[in-house]
C-alpha positions in Angstrom: 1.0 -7.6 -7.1 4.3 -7.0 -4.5 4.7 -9.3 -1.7 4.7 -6.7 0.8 1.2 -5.7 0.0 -2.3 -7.4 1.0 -4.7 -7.7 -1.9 -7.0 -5.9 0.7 -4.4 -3.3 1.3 -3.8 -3.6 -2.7 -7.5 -2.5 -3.5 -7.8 0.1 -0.5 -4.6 2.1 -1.4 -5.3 1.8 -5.3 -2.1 0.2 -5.9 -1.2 -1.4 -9.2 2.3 -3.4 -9.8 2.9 -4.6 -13.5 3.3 -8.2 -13.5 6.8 -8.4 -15.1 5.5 -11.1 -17.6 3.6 -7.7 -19.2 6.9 -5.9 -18.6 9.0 -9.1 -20.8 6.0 -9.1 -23.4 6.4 -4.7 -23.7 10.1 -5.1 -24.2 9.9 -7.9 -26.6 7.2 -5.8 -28.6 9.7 -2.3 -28.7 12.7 -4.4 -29.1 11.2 -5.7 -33.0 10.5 -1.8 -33.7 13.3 0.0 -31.7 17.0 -0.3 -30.7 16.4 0.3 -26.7 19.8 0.7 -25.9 19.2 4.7 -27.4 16.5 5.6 -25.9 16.2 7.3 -21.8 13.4 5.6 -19.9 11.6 8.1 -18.0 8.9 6.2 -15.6 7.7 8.8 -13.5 5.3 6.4 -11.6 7.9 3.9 -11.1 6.4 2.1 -8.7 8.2 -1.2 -7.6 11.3 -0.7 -10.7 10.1 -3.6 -13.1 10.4 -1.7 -16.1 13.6 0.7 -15.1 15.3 -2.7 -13.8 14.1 -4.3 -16.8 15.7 -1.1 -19.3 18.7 -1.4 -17.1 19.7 -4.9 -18.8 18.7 -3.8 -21.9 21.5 -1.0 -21.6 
C-alpha cells in the first residue's frame, strides 16, 4: 500500500498498489521465458508506476 494512503482511505476508495516484491518476483518469472527488453509495456491501470518503473530498468 502507498504511503500517502490510509488503510481506511485504502479500503474506502478500492485502492490496490502491487507490493513491488510481487512486481521483482513477475519480472524474474518473464525474464526466464522472455527477453523484456523487446517487448512495449502497456499498463493501462498504472497506478503508483511499480511495474512501468520496474520495465524502465529492464530497457
Amino acid at each position: 500500500m502507498q504511503s500517502h494512503l490510509s488503510k481506511k482511505a485504502t479500503i474506502n476508495l478500492g485502492s490496490f498498489y502491487t507490493p513491488k516484491f510481487i512486481v521483482e518476483i513477475a519480472y524474474k518469472m518473464l525474464e526466464k521465458h522472455t527477453n523484456l527488453g523487446e517487448f512495449l509495456l502497456f499498463d493501462n491501470a498504472c497506478g503508483c508506476g511499480d511495474f512501468f518503473i520496474k520495465n524502465i530498468r529492464y530497457c
